[in-house]
Backbone as CSV, one residue per row, in Angstrom:
resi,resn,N_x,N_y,N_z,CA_x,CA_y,CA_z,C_x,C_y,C_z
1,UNK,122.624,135.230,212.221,121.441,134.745,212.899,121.724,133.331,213.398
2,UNK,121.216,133.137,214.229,121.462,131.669,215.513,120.356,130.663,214.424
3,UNK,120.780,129.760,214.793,119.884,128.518,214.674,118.477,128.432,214.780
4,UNK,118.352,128.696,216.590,117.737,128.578,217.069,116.446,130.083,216.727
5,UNK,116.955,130.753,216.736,116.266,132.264,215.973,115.526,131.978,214.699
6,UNK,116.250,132.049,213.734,116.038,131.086,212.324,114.804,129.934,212.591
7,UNK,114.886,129.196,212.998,113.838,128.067,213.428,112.468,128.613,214.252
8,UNK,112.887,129.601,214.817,111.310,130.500,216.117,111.027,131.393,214.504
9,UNK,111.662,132.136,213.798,110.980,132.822,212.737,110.502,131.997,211.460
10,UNK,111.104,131.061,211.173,110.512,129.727,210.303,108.912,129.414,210.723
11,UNK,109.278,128.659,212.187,107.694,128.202,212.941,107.315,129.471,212.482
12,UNK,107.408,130.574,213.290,106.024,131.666,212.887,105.495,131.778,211.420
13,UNK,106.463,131.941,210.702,105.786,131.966,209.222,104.587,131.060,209.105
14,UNK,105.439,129.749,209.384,104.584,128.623,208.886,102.969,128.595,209.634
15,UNK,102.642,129.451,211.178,102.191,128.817,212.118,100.826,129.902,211.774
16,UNK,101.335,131.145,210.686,100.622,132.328,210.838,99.516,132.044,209.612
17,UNK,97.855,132.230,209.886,97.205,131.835,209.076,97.033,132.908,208.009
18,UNK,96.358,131.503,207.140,96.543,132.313,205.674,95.655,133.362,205.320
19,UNK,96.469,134.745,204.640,95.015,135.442,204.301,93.877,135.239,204.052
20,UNK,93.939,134.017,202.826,92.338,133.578,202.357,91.697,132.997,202.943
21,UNK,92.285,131.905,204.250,91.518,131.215,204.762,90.388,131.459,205.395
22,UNK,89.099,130.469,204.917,88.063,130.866,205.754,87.478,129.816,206.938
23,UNK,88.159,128.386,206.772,87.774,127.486,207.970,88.320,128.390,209.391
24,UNK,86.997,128.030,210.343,87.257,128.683,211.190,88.502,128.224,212.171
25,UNK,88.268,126.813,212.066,89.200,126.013,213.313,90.608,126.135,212.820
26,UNK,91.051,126.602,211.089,91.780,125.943,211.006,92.981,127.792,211.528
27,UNK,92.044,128.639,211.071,92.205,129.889,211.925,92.486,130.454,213.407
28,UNK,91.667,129.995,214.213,91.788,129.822,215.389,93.201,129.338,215.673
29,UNK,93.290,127.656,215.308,94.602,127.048,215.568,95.798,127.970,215.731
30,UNK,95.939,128.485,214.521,96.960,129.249,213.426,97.572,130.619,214.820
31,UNK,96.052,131.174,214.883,96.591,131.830,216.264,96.864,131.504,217.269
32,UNK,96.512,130.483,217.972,96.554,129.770,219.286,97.871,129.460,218.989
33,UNK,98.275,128.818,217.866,100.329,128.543,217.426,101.269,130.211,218.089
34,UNK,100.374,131.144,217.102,101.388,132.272,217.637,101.511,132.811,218.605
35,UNK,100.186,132.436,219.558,100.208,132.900,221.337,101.100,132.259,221.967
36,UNK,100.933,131.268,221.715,102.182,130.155,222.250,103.547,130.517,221.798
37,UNK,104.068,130.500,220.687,105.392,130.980,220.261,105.654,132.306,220.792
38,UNK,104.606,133.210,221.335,104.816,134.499,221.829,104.833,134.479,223.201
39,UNK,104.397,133.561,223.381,104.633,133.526,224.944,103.533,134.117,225.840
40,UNK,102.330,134.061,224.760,101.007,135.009,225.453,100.048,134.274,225.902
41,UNK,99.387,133.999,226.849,98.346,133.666,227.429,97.050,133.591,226.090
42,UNK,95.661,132.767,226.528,94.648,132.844,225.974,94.325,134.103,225.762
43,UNK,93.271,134.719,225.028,92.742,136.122,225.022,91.675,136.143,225.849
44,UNK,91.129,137.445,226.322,90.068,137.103,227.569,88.968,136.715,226.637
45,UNK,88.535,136.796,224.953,87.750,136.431,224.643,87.599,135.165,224.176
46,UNK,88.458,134.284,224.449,88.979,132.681,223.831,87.297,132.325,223.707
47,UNK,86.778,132.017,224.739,85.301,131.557,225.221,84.254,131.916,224.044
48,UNK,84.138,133.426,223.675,83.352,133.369,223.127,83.656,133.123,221.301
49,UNK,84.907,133.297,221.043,85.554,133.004,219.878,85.407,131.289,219.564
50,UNK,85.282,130.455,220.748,85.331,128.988,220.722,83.530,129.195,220.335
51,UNK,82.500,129.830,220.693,81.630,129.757,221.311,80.979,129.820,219.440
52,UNK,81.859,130.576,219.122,80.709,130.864,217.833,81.548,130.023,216.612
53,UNK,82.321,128.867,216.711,82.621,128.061,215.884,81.596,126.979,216.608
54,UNK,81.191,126.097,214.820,80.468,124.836,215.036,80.752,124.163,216.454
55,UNK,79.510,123.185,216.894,80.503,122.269,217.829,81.676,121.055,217.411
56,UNK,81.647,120.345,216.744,82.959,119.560,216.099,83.847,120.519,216.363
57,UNK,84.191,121.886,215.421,85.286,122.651,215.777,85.714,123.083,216.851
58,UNK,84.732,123.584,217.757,85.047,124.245,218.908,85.393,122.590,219.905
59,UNK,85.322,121.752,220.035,85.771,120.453,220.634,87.680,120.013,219.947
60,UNK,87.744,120.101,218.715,89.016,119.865,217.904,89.587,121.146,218.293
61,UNK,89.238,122.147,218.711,90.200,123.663,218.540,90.500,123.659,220.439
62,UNK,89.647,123.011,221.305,89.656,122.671,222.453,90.861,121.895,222.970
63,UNK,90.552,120.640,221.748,91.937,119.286,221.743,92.988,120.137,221.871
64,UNK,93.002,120.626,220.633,94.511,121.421,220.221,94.878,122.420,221.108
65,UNK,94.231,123.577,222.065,94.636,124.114,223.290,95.203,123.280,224.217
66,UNK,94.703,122.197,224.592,95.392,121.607,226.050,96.872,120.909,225.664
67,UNK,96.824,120.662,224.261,97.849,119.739,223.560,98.952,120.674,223.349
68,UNK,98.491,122.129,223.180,99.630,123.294,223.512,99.938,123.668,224.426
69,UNK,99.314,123.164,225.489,99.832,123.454,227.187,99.257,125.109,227.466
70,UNK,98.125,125.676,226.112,97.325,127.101,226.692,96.151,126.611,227.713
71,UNK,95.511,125.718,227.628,94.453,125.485,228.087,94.531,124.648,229.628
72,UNK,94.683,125.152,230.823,94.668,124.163,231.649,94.258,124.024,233.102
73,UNK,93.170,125.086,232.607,91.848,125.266,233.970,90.947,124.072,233.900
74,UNK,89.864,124.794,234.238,88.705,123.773,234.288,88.113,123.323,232.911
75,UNK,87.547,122.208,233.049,87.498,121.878,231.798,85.806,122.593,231.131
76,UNK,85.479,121.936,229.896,84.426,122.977,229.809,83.217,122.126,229.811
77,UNK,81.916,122.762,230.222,80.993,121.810,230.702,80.308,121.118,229.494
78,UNK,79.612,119.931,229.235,79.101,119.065,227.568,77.810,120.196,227.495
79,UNK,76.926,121.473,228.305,76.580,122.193,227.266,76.830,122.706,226.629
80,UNK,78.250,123.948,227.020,79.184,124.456,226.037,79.628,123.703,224.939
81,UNK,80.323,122.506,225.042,81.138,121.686,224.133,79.890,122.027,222.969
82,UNK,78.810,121.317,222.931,77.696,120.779,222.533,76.767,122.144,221.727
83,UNK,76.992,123.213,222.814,75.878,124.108,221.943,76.320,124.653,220.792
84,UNK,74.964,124.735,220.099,75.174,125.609,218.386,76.125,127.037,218.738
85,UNK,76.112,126.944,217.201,77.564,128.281,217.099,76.758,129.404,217.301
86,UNK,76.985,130.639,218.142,76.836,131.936,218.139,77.283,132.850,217.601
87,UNK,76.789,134.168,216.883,77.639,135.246,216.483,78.573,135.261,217.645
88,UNK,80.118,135.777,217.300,80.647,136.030,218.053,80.587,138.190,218.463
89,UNK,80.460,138.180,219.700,80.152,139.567,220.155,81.302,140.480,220.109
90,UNK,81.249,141.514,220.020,81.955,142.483,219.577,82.251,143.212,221.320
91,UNK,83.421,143.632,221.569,83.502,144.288,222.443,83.275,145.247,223.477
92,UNK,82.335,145.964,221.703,81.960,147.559,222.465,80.293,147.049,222.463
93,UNK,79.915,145.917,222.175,78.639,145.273,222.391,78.178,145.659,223.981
């Protein structure tokens, strides 16, 4: 195994959140790490997944997208930032 291999499967371990965890942001992050190491785009539901963490979190989980180079449309408007957390919706909703 390469170096460089070794080190991309290291990061993932480290990047992949923990079973027990229940903070939301710190979850979110954890995946937003492995989209990035995968080379995958946001999910089409990023929005509403941001939408139903607190606002503090959903602003810090915001930071941490643009700081990973996923985030780099428009920015999001201070009602979003700002509004209370929502259930997040289910697909077949």
């Amino acid at each position: 195994m390469t170096a460089p291999a070794a080190a991309l499967i290291l990061a993932l371990a480290l990047s992949a959140a923990e079973p027990g965890a229940t903070d939301p942001l710190e979850a979110f992050v954890a995946n937003a790490k492995g989209w990035l190491l995968e080379g995958r785009p946001l999910p089409r539901d990023y929005r509403l997944r941001l939408l139903a963490m607190e606002p503090a979190d959903r602003v810090a989980a915001l930071a941490q997208l643009r700081r990973m180079g996923l985030l780099t449309g428009a920015s999001w408007p201070v009602g979003d930032l700002l509004r209370p957390a929502t259930p997040a919706r289910k697909a077949d909703e």
